[in-house]
N, C-alpha and C positions, 0 to 999 in steps of 0.2 A: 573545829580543827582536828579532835582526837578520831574524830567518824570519818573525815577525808582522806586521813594520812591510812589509818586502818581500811579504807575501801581499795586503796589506791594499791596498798597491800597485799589485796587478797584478789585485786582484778591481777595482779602480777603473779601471784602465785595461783591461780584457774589457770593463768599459760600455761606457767609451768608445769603443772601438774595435767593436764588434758595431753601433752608431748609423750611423757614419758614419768609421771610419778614426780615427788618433791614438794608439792606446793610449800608442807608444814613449814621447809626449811626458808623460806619467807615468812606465810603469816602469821607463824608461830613466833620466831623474833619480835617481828611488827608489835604483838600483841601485849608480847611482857615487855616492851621496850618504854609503850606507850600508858599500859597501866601495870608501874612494877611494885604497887603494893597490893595487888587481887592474887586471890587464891589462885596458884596456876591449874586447877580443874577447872575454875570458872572459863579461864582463857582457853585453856584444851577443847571444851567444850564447846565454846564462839567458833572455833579456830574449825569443829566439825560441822557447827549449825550451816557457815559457809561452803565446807568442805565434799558437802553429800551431793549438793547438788549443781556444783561445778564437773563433778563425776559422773551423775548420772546423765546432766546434758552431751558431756562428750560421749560418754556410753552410746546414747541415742544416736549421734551425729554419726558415728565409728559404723552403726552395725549400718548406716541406710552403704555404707563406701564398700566394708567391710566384710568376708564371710566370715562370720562368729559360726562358732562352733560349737552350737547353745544345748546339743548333747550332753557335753562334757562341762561347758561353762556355769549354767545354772544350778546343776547341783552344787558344782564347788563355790555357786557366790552365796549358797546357801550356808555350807559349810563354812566360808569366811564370815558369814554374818554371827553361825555360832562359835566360834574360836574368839574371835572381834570381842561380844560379849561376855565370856568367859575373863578373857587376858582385862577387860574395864571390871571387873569384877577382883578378879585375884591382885590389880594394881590398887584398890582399895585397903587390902589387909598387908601385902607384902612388897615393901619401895622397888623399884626396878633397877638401883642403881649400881649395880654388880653388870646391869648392862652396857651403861656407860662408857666404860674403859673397855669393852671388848667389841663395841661397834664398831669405831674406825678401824681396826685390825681387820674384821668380816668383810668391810666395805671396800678396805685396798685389797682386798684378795680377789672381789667382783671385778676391780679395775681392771685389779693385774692380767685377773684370768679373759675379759673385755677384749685390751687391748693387747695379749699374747695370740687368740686366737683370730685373727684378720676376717675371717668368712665365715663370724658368729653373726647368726641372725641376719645373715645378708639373703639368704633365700624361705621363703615357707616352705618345708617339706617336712610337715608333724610325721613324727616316726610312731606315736601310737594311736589306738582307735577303738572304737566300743570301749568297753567297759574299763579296758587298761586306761588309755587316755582318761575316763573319768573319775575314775579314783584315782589317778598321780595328778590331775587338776583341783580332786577337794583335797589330797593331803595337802597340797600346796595352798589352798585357801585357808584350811585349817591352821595349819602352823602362823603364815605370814599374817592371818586375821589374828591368832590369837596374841603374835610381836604388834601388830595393829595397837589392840584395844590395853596392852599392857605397856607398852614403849612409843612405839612411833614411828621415828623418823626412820624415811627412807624406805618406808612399806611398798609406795608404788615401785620405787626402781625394783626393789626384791621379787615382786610380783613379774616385771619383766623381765628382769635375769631370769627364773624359774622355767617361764614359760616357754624361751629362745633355746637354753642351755638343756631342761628335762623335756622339753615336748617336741622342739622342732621347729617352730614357729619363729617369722621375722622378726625385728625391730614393730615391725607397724601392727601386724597382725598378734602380738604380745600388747605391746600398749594398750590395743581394740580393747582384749581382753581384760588386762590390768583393770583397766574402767568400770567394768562389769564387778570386779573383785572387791576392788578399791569403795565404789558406791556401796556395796553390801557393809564391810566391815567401817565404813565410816558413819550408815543409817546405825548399827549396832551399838556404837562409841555413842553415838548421839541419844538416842534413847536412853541408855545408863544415866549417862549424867545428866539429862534432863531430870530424870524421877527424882535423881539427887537434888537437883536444885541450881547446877551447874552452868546455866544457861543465862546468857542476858538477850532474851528476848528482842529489846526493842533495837538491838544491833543487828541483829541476822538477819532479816531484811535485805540492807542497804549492802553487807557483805555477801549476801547471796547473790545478790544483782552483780556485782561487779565480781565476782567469781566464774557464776555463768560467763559472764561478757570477755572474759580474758578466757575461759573454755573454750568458747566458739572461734577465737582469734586462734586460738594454740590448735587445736583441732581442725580446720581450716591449713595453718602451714603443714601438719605432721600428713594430711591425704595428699597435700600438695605434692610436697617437698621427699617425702616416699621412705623406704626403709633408713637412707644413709643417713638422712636429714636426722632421722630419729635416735640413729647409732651416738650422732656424732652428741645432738643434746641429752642422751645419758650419758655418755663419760663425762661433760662438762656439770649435768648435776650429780654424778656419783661422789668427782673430786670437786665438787665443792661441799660436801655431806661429809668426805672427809676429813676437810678440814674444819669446818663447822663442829661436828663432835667428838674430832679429835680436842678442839680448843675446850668444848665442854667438858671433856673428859680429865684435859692433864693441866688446862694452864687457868682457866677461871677459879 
């Protein structure tokens, strides 16, 4: 029963997160909900074993639709792989929780700024190119990998805000990318706490399956359904991220 409701989980959060970033903000619940007396690295960790390759499926799926723009993008998912590493590293010696109470403040600023500007991300027109465009795509890997591997939630939306708001880039042609970022700094997360010990193996399996399979669902409407489709489900998971660790932050 505990492996069904957890599949069921993280097949809903591969939607999610193949659209537009979020998944954690499901499986992550799911996880401590269902075993609230495990170490929560061990669950962080589950919560990645499924997480890499719900992302790297849609990654795949994104570039056959998708121009990626694998100039700029592979270095930066390199760069989020080492930032990713880093931040799972420094969350071992120093708690993150001075971040807590300053997310949802961060995240209604995305909103506001989202929903203030009507004709964000409604068109691809990347404003930079060579070398500029790839170095504001690995700081950006950088930074959002190193929130990755140290905090968390809300990493993919940040990654598509970044790329719409600093590069130019749609709703869809953001997300393409997020994927690519996202897969990096979550193989990163994964590895750390594997070597630590973090990992329950005989689960990641059955939640990688169903991660995949809610990717391919989610990834599937987001080509469909085109930039708007994608607009409209990050604001729906940005405010609900807010409210999520807002509640984390002031009322639990």
């Amino acid at each position: 029963m505990e492996l069904m409701l957890v599949s069921l989980a993280s097949l809903l959060a591969g939607f999610v997160d193949a659209i537009v970033g979020g998944g954690g903000l499901v499986l992550v619940p799911a996880l401590f909900a269902t075993f609230p007396t495990t170490h929560p690295a061990t669950l962080f960790g589950v919560n990645k074993s499924a997480s890499v390759w719900g992302t790297a499926i849609a990654t795949a799926q994104y570039s056959r639709r998708v121009q990626m723009r694998w100039q700029a993008l592979l270095p930066a998912a390199a760069a989020g792989f080492a930032g990713s590493f880093a931040g799972a590293w420094v969350v071992t010696v120093i708690s993150p929780e001075f971040l807590r109470k300053l997310l949802p403040f961060v995240l209604v600023a995305v909103l506001g700024y989202t929903l203030a500007k009507k004709e964000l991300g409604k068109h691809h027109q990347p404003h930079l190119s060579g070398l500029t465009e790839t170095a504001a795509a690995c700081a950006i890997g950088m930074v959002i990998g190193f929130y990755d591997g140290f905090f968390g939630p809300g990493t993919g939306s940040f990654f598509v805000f970044l790329f719409v708001r600093l590069l130019g880039y749609d709703f869809l042609n953001a997300s393409a990318s997020a994927k690519l970022l996202n897969t990096a700094t979550n193989l990163a997360a994964l590895i750390l706490f594997a070597l630590k010990g973090h990992v329950w193996w005989h689960f990641a399996l059955a939640l990688a399956v169903a991660n995949v399979l809610g990717s391919v669902i989610g990834t599937h409407m987001a080509l469909k359904h085109g930039t708007g489709f994608v607009r409209v489900v990050f604001i729906v998971v940005v405010s609900a991220l807010i409210l999520k660790t807002g509640y984390d932050a002031f009322l639990r």
